[in-house]
C-alpha positions as CSV (number, residue, x, y, z in Angstrom):
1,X,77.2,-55.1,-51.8
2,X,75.6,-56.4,-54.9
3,X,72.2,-56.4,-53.7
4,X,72.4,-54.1,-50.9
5,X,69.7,-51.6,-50.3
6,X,71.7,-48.1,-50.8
7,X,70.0,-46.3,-47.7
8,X,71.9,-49.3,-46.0
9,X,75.5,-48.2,-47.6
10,X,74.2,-45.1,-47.1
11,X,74.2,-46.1,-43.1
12,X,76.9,-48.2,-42.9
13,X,79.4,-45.4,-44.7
14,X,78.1,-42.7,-42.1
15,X,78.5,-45.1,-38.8
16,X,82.1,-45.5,-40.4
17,X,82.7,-42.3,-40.3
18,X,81.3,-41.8,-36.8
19,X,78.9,-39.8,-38.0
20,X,74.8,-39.7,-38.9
21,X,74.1,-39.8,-42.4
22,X,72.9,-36.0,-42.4
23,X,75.6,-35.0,-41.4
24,X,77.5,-36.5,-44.6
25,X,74.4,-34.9,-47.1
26,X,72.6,-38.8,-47.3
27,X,69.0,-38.0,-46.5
28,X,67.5,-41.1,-44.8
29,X,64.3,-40.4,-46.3
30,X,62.2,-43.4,-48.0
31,X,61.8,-42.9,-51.9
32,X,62.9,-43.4,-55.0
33,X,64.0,-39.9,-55.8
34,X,65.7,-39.6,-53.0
35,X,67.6,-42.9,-53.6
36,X,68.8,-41.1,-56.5
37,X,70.5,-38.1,-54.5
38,X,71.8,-40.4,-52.3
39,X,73.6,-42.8,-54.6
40,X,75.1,-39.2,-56.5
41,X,76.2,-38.0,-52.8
42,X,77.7,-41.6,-52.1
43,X,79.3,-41.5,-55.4
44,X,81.3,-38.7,-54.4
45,X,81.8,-39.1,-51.0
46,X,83.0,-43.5,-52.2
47,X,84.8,-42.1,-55.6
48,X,83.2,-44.9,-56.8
49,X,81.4,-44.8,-60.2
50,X,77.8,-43.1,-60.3
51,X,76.6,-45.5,-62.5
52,X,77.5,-48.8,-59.9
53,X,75.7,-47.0,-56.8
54,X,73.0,-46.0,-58.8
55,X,72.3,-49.6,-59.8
56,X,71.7,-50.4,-55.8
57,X,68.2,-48.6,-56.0
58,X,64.9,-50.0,-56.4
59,X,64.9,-48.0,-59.6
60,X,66.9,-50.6,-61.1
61,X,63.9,-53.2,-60.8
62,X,61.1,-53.1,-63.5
63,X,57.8,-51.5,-62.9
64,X,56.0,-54.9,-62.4
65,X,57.7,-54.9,-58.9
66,X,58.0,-51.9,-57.6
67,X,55.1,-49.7,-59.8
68,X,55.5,-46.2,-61.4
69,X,55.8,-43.1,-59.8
70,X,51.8,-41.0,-59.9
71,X,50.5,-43.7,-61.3
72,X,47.7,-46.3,-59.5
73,X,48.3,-49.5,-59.7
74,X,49.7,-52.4,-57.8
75,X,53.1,-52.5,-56.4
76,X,54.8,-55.3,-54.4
77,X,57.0,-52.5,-52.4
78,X,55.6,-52.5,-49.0
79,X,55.5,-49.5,-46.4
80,X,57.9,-50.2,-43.5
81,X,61.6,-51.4,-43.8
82,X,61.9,-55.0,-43.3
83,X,65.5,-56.8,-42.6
84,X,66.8,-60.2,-41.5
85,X,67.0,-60.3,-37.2
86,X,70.2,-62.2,-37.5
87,X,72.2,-61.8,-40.9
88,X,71.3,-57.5,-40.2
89,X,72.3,-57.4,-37.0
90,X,76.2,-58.8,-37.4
91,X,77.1,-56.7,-40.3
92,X,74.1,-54.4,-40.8
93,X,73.4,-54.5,-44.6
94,X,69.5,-54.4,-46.0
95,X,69.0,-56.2,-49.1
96,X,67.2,-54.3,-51.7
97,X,65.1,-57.2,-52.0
98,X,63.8,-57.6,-48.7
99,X,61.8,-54.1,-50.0
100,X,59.2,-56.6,-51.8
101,X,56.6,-58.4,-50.0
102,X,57.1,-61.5,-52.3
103,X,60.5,-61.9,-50.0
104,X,59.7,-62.4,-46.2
105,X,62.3,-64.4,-45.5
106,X,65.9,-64.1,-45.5
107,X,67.5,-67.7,-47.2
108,X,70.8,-67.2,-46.1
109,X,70.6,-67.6,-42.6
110,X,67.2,-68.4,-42.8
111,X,64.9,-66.5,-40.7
112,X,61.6,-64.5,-40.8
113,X,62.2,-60.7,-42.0
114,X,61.3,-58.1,-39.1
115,X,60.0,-54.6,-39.1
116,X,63.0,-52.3,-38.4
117,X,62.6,-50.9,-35.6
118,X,60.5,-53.9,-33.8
119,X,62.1,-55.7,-31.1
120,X,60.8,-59.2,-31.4
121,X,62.4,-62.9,-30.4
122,X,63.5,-64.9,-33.2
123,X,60.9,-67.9,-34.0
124,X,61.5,-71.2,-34.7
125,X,63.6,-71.2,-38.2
126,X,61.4,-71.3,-41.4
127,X,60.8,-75.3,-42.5
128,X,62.1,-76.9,-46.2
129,X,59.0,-75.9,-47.5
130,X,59.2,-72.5,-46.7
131,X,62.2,-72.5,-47.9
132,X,62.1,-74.0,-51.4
133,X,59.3,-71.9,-52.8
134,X,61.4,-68.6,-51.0
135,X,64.2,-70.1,-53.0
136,X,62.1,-69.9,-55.8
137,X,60.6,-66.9,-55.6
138,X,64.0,-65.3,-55.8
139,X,65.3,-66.8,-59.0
140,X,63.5,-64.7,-60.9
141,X,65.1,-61.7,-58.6
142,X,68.6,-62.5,-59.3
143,X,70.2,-59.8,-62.5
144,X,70.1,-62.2,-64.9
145,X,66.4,-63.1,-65.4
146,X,65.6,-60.4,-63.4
147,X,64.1,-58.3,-67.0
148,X,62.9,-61.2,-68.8
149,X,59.3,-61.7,-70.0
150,X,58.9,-64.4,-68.2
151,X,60.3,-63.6,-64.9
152,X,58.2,-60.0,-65.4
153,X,55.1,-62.3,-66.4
154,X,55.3,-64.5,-63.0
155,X,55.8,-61.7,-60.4
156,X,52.4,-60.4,-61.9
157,X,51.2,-63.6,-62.1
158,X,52.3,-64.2,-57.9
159,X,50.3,-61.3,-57.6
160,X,47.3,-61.6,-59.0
161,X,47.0,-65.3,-57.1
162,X,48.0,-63.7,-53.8
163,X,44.9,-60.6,-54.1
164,X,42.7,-63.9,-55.1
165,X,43.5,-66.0,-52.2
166,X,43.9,-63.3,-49.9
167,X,40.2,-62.2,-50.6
168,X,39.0,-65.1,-48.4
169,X,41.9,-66.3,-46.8
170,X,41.6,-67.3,-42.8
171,X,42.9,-69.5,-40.4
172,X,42.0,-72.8,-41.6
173,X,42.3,-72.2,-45.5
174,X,44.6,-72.5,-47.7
175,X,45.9,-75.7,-45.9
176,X,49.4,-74.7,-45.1
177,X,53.0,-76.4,-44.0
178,X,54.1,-77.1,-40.9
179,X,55.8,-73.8,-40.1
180,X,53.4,-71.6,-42.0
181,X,50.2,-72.8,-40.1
182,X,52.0,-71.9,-37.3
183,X,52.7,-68.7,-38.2
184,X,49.7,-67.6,-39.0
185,X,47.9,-69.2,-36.1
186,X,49.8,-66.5,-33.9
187,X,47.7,-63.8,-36.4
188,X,45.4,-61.7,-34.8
189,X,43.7,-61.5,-38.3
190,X,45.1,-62.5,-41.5
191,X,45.4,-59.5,-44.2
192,X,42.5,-59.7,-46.8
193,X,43.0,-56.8,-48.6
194,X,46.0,-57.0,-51.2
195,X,44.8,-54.6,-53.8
196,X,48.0,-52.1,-54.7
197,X,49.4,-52.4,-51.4
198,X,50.7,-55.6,-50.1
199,X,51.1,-56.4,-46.3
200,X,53.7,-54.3,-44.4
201,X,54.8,-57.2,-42.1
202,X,56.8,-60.0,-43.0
203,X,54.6,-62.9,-41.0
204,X,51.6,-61.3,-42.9
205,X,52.8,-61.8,-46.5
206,X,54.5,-65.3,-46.0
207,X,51.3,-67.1,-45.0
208,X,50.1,-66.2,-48.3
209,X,53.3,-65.3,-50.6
210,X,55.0,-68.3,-50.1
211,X,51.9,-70.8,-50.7
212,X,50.6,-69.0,-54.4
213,X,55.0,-69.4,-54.8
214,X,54.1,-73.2,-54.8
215,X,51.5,-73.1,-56.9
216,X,52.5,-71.4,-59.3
217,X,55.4,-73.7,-59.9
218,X,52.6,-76.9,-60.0
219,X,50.0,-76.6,-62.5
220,X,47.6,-78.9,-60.6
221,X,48.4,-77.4,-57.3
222,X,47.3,-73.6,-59.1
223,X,44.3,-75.1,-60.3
224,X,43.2,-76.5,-57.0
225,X,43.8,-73.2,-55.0
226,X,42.5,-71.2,-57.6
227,X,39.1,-73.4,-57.7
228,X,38.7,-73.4,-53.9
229,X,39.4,-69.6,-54.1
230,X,36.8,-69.0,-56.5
231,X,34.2,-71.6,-54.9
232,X,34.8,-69.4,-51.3
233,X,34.6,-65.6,-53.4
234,X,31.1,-67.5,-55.2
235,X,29.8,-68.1,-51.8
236,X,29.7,-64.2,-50.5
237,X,27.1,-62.1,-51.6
238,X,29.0,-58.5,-51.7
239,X,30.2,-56.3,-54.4
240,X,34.0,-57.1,-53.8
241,X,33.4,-60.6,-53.9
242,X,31.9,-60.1,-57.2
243,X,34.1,-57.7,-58.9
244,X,37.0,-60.0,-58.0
245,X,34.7,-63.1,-59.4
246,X,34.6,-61.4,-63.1
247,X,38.3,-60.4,-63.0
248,X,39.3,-63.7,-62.3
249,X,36.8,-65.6,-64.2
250,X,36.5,-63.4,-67.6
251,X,34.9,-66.0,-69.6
252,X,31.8,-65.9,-67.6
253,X,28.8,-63.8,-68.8
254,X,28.1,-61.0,-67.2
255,X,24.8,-59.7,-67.9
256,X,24.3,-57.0,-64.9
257,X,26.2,-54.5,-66.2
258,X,27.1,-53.2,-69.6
259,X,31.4,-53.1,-70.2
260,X,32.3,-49.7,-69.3
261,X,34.4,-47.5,-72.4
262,X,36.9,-47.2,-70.4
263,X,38.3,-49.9,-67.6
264,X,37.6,-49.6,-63.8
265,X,40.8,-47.8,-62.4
266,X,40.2,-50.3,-59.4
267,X,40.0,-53.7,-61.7
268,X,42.2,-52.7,-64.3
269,X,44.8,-49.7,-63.9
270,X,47.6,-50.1,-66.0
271,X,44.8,-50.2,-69.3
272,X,42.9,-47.8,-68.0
273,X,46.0,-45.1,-67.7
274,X,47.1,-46.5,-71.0
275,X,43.4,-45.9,-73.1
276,X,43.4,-42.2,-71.3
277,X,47.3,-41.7,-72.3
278,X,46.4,-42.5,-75.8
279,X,43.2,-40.9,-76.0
280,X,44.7,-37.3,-75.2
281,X,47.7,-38.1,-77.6
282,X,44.7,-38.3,-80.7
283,X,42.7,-35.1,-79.0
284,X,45.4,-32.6,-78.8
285,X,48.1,-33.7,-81.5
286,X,45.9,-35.9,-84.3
287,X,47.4,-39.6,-83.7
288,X,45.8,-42.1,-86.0
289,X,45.8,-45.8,-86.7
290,X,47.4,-44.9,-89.9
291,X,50.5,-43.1,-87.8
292,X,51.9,-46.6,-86.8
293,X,54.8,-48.3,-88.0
294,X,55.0,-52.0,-88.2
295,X,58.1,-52.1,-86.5
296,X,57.8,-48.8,-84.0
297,X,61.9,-48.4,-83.9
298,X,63.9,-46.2,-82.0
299,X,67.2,-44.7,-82.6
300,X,69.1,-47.4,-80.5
301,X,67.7,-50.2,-83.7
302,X,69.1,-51.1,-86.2
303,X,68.1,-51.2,-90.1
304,X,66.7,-54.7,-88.9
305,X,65.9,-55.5,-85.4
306,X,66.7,-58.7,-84.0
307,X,64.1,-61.5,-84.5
308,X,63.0,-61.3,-80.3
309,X,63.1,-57.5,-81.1
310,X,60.9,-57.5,-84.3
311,X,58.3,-59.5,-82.0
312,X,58.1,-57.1,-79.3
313,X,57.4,-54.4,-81.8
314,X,54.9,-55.7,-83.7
315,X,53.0,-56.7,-80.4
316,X,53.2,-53.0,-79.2
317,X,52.4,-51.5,-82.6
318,X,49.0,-53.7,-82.8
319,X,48.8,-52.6,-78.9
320,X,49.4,-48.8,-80.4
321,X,46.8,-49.5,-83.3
322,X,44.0,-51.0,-81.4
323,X,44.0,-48.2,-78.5
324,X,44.0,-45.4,-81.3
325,X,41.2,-47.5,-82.8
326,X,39.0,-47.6,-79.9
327,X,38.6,-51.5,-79.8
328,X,40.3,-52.2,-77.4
329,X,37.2,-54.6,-76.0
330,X,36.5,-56.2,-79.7
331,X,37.7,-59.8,-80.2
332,X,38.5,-58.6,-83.6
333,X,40.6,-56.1,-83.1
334,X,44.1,-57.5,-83.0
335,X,43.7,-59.0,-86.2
336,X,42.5,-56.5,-87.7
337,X,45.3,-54.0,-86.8
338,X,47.5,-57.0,-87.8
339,X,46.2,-57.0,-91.5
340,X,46.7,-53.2,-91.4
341,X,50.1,-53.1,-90.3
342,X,51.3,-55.9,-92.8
343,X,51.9,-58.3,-90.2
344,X,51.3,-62.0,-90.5
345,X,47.7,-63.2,-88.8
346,X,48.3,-64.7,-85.3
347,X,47.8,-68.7,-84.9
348,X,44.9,-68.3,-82.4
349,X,42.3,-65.7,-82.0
350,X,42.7,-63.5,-79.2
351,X,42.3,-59.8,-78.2
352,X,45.9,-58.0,-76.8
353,X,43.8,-55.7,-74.6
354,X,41.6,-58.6,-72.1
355,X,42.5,-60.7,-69.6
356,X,45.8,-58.7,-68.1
357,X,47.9,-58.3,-71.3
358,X,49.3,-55.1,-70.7
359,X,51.5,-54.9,-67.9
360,X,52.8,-51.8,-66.7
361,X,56.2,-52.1,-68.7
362,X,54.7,-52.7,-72.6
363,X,52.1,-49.5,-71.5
364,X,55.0,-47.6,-70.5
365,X,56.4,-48.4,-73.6
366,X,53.2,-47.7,-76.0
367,X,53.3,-44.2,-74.5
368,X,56.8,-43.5,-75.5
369,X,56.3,-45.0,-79.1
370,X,52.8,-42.8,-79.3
371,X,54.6,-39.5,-78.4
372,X,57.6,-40.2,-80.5
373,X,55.5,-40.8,-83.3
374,X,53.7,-37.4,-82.5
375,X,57.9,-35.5,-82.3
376,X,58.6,-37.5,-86.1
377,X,55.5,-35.7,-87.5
378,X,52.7,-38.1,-88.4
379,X,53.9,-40.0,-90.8
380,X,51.2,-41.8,-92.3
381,X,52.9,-44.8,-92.1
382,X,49.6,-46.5,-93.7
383,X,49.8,-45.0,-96.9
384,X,53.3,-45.4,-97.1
385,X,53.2,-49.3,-96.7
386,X,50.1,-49.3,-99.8
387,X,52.2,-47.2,-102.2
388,X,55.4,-49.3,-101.2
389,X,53.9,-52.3,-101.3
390,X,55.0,-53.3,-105.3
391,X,57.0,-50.3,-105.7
392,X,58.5,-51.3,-109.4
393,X,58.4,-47.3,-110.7
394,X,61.2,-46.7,-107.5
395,X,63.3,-49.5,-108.0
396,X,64.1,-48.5,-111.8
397,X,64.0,-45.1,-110.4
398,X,66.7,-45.7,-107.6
399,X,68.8,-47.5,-110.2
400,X,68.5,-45.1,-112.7
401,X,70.3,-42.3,-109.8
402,X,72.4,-44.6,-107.9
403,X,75.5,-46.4,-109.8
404,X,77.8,-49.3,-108.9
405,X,75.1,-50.5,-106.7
406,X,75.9,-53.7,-104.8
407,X,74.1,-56.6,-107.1
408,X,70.7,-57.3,-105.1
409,X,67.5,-58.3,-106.9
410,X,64.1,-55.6,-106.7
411,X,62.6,-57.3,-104.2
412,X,64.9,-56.8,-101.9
413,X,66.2,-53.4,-103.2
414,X,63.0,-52.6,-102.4
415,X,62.4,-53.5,-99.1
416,X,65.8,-51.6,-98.1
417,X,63.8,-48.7,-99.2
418,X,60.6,-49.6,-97.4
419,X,62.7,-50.3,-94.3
420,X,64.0,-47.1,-94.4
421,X,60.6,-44.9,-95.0
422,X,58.0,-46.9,-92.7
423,X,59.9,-49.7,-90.8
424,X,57.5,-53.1,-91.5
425,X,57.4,-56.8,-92.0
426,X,59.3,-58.9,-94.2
427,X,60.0,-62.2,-94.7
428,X,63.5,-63.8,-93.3
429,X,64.7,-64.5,-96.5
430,X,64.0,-60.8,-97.8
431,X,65.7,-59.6,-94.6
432,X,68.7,-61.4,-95.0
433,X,69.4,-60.1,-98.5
434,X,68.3,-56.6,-96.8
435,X,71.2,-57.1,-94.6
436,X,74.2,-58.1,-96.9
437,X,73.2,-55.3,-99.1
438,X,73.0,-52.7,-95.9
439,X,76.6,-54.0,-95.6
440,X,77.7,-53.5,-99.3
441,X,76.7,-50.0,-99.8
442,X,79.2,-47.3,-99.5
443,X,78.0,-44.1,-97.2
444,X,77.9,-41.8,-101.0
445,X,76.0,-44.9,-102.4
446,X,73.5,-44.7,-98.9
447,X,73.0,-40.9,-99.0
448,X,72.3,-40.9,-102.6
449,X,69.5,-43.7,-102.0
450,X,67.7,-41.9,-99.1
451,X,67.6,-38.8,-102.1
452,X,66.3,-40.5,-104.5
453,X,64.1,-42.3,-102.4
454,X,62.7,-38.8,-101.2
455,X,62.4,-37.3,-104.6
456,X,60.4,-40.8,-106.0
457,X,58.1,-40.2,-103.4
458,X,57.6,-36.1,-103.4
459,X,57.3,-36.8,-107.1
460,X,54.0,-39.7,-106.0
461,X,52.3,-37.6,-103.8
462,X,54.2,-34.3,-102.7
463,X,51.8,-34.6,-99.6
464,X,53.2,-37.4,-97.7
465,X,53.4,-35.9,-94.8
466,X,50.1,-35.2,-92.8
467,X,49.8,-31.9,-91.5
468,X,47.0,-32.7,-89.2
469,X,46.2,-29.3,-86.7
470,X,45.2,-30.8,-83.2
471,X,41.0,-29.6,-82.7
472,X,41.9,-29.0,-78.8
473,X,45.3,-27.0,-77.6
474,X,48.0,-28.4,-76.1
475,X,47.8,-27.7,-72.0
476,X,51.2,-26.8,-72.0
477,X,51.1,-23.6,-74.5
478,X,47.2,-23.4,-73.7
């Protein structure tokens, strides 16, 4: 029951009770809200823990798989129920899984998914190829890599290849295995048209899921079918073939049309939602570049993040500082917002906002760190790291307040203080001693810091705080 689709339990408990599901309060509805009330209702009905059922809905997987709710953009959740014709039918479970066009086959038994519902004849058993790049496909499904970057960064990656190939695909190209050419020879018509909704039928998706699976796993292979897609998408004279052309080959020039302020909702949605998200956040409330943090912490963090922590951060406070910059399209951008937040120049020149870089989980995450920035009040976090920057006046000031403190040098007895006032960059050997002294100090010795931290600073510049009145009103008291 580990990966079973909770309508399914939701099934399976009703037909044990000889009864239909609405008649036990389990709506058989498709969705993910009403996954929700039907893991509560099973809950009670099981007297098993809320938490457990609630983990058997598609709401546990990340937005790169199964998208966000009133938001446009692509999705690998299809619109019918698919389920395995043989393991299904002896003991009726639906995995969760088998929800996501990148899974049209069932590896267990194997077979093809179905359509529930469809009565069809089981075909001939899927070949080792088939197989192996299924098998590989749902590695990254399994709980454990599941919410990694890199598992998150292939299923977009599966994606994007699969709209690409599926632009031109037909029955002779891409050259497929055994089975798979097959299967597709007994298409009607193969489907072309992948953009934010995948195929609903099993046989549709494998022909091309399982073969961008394989490439992706072999450099040279990706190359080839990426080439020959390309070459085919060159070779139409259309304005689909062409949008898809400069979304796949963005270091071509493209001299028809001017770059657009904000991104096409059609070529890229998650950064377009994003720029609009952040835009209304600096219309109605005032956000600024000089609002971010270095280290945008929540309440779960501690003094000092983990290192894997720090780094995904600092890449969605420059993400933060570019979009409330409005260069998100300059080169220079990133390192620029970089040298503003204190943080250390990237190796290579780059720009966080082209080429795909914000998937639907960091924007999701910008937006949360942009309003809770607007709840803390607009501290101007820039101002803040200058005056704190060689802060010798509050370290004798601190000390001066504070006895019996733990024995720490001003370097790092300041950059407890900066950690606490604007959370930012320091070195690993500053951090350390951070640490140990965090440790040392009692909670009298802690409060009495914070004071005399406030009253340094008050003392500076009384006006710390900006009080910034939004030029538009809020819809909501509008």
């Amino acid at each position: 029951m580990v990966d079973e689709m909770i309508q399914s339990l939701a099934v399976r408990t009703a037909a044990a009770n000889f009864a239909h599901p609405n008649q036990l309060g389990l709506p058989t509805a498709r969705g993910l809200r009403t996954e929700q009330r039907v893991a509560a209702r099973l809950a009670e009905l099981l007297d098993m823990p809320a938490e457990h059922l609630t983990s058997l809905t598609l709401s546990a997987y990340p937005p790169v798989l199964r998208g966000e709710a009133q938001r446009r953009q692509r999705t690998w959740l299809h619109r019918t129920e698919w389920a395995c014709p043989r393991c299904s039918r002896l003991n009726g479970v639906v995995l969760r899984r088998w929800q996501f066009s990148l899974h049209p086959l069932c590896v267990q038994c194997p077979s093809l998914l179905t359509v529930v519902g469809t009565h069809r004849e089981d075909s001939a058993p899927p070949d080792t190829a088939a197989l192996d790049a299924q098998r590989l496909i749902a590695q990254d499904l399994e709980p454990e890599r599941l919410h990694t970057a890199g598992a998150q960064r292939r299923f977009a990656d599966l994606y994007l290849l699969c709209e690409l190939v599926s632009a031109t695909v037909d029955q002779d190209w891409p050259r497929l295995p055994g089975w798979e050419h097959d299967l597709r020879a007994e298409l009607s018509q193969p489907r072309t048209d992948w953009i934010r909704h995948p195929p609903s039928s099993p046989d549709r998706a494998a022909t091309v899921v399982l073969e961008c699976g394989r490439a992706l796993a072999n450099p040279a292979r990706q190359r080839l079918l990426r080439g020959e897609a390309i070459e085919r998408l060159a070779a139409r004279d259309d304005d689909a073939a062409r949008t898809l052309l400069r979304r796949f080959t963005p270091g071509a020039p493209d001299t028809e049309r001017r770059r657009p302020q904000v991104p096409s909702q059609r070529t890229q949605p998650v950064l377009a939602s994003l720029i609009r998200a952040i835009q209304r956040l600096q219309r109605t409330r005032g956000l600024q570049p000089r609002h971010v943090p270095a280290w945008p912490v929540d309440a779960t963090d501690s003094l000092i993040p983990t290192r894997d922590r720090r780094r995904e951060l600092e890449h969605r406070a420059v993400t933060l500082h570019v979009l409330l910059a409005g260069r998100w399209h300059d080169p220079n951008a990133e390192a620029d917002a970089r040298r503003d937040l204190g943080l250390r120049p990237h190796p290579r020149k780059r720009n966080a906002m082209l080429d795909g870089a914000v998937d639907a989980t960091r924007a999701a995450h910008v937006v949360r760190i942009a309003e809770r920035l607007v709840i803390q009040g607009l501290i101007d976090h820039h101002d803040l790291r200058r005056r704190l920057a060689a802060p010798t006046g509050l370290v004798s000031t601190v000390r001066q307040k504070v006895t019996g403190l733990p024995i720490a040098s001003g370097v790092v007895l300041a950059a407890w203080c900066r950690l606490h006032q604007s959370p930012g960059p320091a070195d690993e050997v500053t951090l350390a001693g951070v640490r140990a002294l965090d440790c040392d100090l009692d909670p009298e010795q802690r409060l009495f810091l914070l004071e005399a931290i406030d009253n340094y600073l008050e003392a500076v510049d009384p006006a710390r705080l900006d009080s910034f009145q939004p030029a538009i009103a809020d819809e909501r008291t509008a």
